[in-house]
N, C-alpha and C positions, 0 to 999 in steps of 0.2 A: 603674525610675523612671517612673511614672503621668505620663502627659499631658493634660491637660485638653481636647485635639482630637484629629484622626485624620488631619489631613494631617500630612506630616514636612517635618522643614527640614532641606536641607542645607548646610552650612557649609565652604568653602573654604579650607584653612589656607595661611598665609600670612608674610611679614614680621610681620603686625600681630597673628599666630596661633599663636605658635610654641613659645611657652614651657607647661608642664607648670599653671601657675596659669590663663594665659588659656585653653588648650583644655580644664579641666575645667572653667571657668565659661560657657565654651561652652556645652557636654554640659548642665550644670545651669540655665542661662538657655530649652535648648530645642533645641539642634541635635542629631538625632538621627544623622546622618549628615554623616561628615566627607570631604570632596575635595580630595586629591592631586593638584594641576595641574602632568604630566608636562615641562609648560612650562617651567616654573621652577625651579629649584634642582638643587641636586646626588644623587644618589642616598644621601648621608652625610645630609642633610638632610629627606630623604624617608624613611628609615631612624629617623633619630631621632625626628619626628613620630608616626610608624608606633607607636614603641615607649608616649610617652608617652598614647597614644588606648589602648592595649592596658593600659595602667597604670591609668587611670584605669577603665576597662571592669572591671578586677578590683575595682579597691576601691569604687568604686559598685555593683556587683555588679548592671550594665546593660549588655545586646549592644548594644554601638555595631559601625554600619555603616562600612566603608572603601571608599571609590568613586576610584581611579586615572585621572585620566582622560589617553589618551594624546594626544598635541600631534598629534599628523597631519602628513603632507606641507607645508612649508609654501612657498608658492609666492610670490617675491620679486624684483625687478625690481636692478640690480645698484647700480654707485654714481657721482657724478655729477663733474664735476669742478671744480665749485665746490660739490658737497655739495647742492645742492637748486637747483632751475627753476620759473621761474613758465610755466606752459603755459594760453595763450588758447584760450576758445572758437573753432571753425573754424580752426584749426590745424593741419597734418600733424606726428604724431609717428611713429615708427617704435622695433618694439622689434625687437631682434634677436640673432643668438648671437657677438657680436662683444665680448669681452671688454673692450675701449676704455672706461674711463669716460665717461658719457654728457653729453649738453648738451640745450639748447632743441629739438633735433630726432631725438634717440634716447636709447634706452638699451639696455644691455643684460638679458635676460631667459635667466636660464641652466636655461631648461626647453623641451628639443628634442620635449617630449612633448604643449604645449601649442600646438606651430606643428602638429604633426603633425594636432590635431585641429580645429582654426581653419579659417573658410570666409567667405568675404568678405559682411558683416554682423553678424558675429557681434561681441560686445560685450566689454569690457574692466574691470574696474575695478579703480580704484589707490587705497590710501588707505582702505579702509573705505567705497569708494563714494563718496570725495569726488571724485575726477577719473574720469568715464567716457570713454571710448575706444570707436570703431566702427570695425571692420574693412573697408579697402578694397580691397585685394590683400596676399596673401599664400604664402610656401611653407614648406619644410622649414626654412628659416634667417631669415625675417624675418615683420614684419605690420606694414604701414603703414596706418596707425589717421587718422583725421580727430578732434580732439578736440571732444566734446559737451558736455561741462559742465568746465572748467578747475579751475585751482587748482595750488598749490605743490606738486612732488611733490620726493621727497627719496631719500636713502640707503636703500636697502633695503626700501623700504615693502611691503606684501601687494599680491597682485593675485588678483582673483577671476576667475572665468570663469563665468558662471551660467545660458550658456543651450546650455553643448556638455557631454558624458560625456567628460571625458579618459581619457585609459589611463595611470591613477595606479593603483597599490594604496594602498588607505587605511593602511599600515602601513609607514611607513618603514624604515631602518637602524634608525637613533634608536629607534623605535616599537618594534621586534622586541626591542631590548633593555632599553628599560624595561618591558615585559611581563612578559619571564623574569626581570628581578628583581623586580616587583613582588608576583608568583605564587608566586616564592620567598619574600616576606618574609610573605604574608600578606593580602590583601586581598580583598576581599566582591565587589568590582564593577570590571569593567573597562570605562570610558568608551569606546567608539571614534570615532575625530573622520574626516572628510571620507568618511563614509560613501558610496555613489552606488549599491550595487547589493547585495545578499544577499549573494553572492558574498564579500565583502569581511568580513559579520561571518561568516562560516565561513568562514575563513581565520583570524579571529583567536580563532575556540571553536577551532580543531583547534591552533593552538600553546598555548593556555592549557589543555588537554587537564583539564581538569572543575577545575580549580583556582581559578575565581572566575567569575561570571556573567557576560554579556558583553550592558552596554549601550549602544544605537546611537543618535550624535547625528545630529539631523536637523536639517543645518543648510545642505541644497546642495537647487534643484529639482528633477533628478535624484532625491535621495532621498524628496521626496515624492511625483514619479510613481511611484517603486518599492518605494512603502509596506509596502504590507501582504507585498508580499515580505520585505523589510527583518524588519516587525514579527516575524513568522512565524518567521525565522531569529534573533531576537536574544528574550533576556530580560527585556529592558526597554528603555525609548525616554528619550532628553528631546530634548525642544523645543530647541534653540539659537535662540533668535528674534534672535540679534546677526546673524550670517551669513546667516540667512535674510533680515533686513531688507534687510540690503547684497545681496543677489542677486537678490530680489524688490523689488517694489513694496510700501513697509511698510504700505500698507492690505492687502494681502495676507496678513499676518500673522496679524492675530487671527482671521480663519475658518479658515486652519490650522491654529494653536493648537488652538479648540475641536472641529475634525473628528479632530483626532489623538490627543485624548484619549478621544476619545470612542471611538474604533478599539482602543485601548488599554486601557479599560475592560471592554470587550466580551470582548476576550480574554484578560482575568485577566492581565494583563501591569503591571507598573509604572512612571509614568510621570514625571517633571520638567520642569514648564516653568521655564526659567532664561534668566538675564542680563537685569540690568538693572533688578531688580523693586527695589531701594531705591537706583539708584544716589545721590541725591545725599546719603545717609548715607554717604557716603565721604571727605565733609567735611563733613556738618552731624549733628546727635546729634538733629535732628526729619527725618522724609521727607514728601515733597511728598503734597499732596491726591490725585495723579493717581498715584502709586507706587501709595499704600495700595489705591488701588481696582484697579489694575490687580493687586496680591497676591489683596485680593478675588475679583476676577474669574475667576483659577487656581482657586482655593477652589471658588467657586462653580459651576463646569465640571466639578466633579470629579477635578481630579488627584490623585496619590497623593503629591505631594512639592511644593515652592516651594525655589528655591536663590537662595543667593550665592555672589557671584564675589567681584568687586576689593573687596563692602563689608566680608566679613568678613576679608579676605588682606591686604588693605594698608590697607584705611578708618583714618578716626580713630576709631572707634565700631562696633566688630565685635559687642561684646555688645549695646551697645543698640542696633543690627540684629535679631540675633537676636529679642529681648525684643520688639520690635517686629513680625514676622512671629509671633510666639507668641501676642501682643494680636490682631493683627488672623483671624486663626485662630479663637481662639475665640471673636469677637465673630459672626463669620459663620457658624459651627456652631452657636451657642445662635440663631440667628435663623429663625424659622418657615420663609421664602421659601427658605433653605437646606434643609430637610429635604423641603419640596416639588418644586423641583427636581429634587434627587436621585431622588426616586421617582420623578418623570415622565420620566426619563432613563433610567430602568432598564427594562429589555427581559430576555422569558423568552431564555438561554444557553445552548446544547447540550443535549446527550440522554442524557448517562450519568449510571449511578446518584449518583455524588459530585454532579454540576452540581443532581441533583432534593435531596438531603442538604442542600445550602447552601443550596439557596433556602428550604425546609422549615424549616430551621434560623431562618435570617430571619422570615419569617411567622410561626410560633411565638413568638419575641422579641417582636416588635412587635404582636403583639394579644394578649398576657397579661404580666403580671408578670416575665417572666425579664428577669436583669438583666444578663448578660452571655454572650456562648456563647461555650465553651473548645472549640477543633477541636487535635488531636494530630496532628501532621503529620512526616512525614520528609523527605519531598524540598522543603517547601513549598506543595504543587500544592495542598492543601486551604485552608489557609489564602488562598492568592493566590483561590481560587474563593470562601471568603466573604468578603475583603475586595470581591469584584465587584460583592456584592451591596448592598455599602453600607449595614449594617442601622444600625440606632437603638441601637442599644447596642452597649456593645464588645466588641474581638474580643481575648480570647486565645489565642495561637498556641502552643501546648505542643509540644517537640521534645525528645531527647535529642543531636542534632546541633549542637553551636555555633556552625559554620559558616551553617545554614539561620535559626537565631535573627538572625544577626547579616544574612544578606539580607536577610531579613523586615523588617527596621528601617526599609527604605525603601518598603514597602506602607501604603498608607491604613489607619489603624483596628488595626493587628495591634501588641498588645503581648505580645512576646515571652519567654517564661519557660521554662526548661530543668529539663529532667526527667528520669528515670532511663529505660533502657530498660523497658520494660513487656512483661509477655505476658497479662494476663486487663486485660478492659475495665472489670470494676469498682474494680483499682486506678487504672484512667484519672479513671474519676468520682472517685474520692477522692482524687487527685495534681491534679485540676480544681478540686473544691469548696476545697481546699486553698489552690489557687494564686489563688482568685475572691476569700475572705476577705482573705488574705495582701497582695493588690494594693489593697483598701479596692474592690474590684468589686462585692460583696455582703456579707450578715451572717448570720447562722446561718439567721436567719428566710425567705429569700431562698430562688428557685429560678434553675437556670440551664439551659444547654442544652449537652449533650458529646455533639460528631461525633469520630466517630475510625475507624481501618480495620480489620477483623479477617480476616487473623489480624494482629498485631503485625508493626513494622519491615520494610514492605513497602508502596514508595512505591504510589501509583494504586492503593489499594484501599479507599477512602473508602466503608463501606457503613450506618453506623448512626447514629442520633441517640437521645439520654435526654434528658428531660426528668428534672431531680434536683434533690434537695434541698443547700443549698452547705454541712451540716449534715453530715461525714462518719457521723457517730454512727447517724442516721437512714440514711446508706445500708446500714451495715453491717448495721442491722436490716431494711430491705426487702430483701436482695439480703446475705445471709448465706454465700452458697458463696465 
């Protein structure tokens, strides 16, 4: 199923997502990739979801991507004994490991790991950042906080920490076992949430042991001083810009956004900036001025994906979300300022022979006639290295791997089409030229560009480009052996 852009959208199934009629008009309105929030629901419901994305994937006869994402540690304050407190600015509050239901002057906080890393100054926050807290003294059992900015705090609410490293594993109980079933059922991509150290996504690539790719949210400061370690060790990155807001300063935000994509790009990795980009399509069926341009914005940075959360999972208006991230997509790729960007943002990338193929591959496409370059890949690596280059035409990704098609789904520009194993490269050109007509890519009259590795079915050996005609006929006569 052709796209008319080259960013992806991913779509969050949900209450509002669930049935076999909405998530194939999902797929068909535009969401390339669909996400599993470990958060919610039962693994019966996660299971059946799973099955009808697989269903649909057959009879469309389109790799749709499956992204898992796990819930993380979740760090929660206890319960109160009227249920909720209104707490004044300059106020002393106290959390501590005192199981008592709390009042106006404590609560309890049943994580002996977060006193452990707490230092008098260090900051609080409850609520999503609406009640902040500063530490005045503290030990192993308690921290007596001064309150900074007030507000109603209640049952069970989140509490962030954003400016200490806890000694959390990003990988809960919870976490470890929705992984191994999720790896059991089938999925393309593992989300990891409360990311803080490398560490952390190798732990969760050696339980997932090569069974789905493993990507890392970045949604703690810790995780963005320890970036390019993170990047390095993981697959693929997204943006969490909700967490990060509430942890940082949300001016802070958007020059993170665009340096992390940018980090991201560089290294053929794939990236999501997510949350919040249509929220008020979660009740209204138009999005605000300042959504659209902030979707824009992603677009025009160059990511390789835009997500929903709450708009597609519980909205009243999941599809015409979607429909709406597909509009404003293509209005920003058919636009001049977009194509120039992109260029002035692209930097020559590594030294081996595949990085000099892609770019080659690129340069070719865009100062002659070729209408699309087809690269043959097995592990991906090739393809993730032309999507880096961001060329003007598009990419098809030829695999005989279903698994790598179906990651693929979430790289910029790669449309993904499955192919037989191959051993001579000029059946590649003509399983190419094949799949260029077949997709409305080109026409007989048309030439294209085919990268691929020789010998055959052997990742990281990207060594050749054709220049060919999309005209099998014609190749069979230039190249007849």
């Amino acid at each position: 199923m052709r796209r008319q852009r080259n960013v992806k959208i991913v779509a969050t199934l949900g209450p509002a997502s669930s049935t076999y009629e909405m998530i194939r008009a999902l797929h068909e309105a535009g969401a390339d990739v669909f996400r599993l929030n470990m958060s919610h629901g039962s693994h019966e419901e996660v299971r059946e979801r799973h099955r009808i994305i697989r269903q649909v994937e057959r009879e469309l006869e389109s790799p749709i991507a499956i992204l898992a994402d796990l819930q993380g540690p979740k760090l929660r304050v206890g319960t109160f004994i009227k249920g909720a407190e209104e707490l004044e600015e300059g106020a002393a509050f106290t959390l501590d490991l005192d199981e008592v239901p709390g009042d106006a002057t404590r609560v309890f906080l049943p994580h002996p790991e977060i006193f452990a890393a707490l230092t008098p100054g260090s900051s609080l926050l409850v609520n999503d950042g609406k009640i902040r807290l500063r530490v005045e003294t503290c030990d192993e059992r308690h921290a007596a906080c001064v309150v900074v900015a007030g507000g109603t705090i209640s049952d069970r609410k989140g509490v962030n920490v954003p400016d200490v490293v806890l000694p959390l594993a990003a990988l809960s109980p919870k976490d470890r076992d929705d992984l191994e079933f999720v790896c059991q059922l089938g999925v393309d991509w593992l989300a990891l949430s409360f990311v803080q150290r490398a560490g952390d996504v190798e732990e969760a690539r050696a339980l997932a042991d090569g069974r789905a790719a493993i990507l890392s949210k970045i949604e703690k400061p810790a995780a963005v001083e320890q970036f390019e370690d993170i990047m390095a060790a993981s697959d693929g990155i997204m943006v969490a810009r909700g967490d990060l807001g509430v942890e940082l300063p949300v001016s802070a935000v958007p020059p993170i956004q665009k340096r992390l994509v940018r980090y991201c790009r560089a290294a053929a990795k794939p990236v999501i900036v997510a949350t919040q980009m249509l929220e008020s399509m979660i009740e209204s069926p138009m999005p605000t001025r300042a959504e659209v341009s902030d979707v824009a914005t992603a677009i025009y940075e160059g990511t390789d994906a835009i997500m929903l959360s709450a708009e597609s999972a519980a909205g009243q208006y999941p599809i015409e979300a979607v429909q709406t991230m597909d509009r404003v997509a293509t209005e920003v790729e058919n636009d001049p300022t977009y194509s120039q960007i992109i260029a002035a943002s692209r930097s020559a990338q590594g030294t081996t022979v595949a990085d000099g193929i892609v770019a080659a591959a690129r340069e070719i496409a865009e100062k002659t006639n070729i209408r699309v370059i087809c690269c043959f890949t097995e592990s991906g690596t090739t393809a993730l290295l032309t999507a880096r280059e961001r060329p003007g035409v598009p990419i098809i990704a030829m695999t005989s791997k279903r698994g790598t098609a179906r990651r693929l789904c979430l790289s910029w520009g790669c449309n993904c089409v499955m192919t037989e194993e191959l051993e001579r490269f000029k059946m590649a050109v003509v399983n190419a030229a094949r799949a260029a007509r077949a997709g409305g890519f080109a026409t007989k009259e048309d030439q294209i560009v085919v990268t691929a590795g020789v010998p055959f079915n052997q990742p990281g050996t990207t060594n050749i480009l054709r220049v060919a005609p999309s005209d099998e006929r014609l190749i069979y006569s230039t190249d007849p052996e």
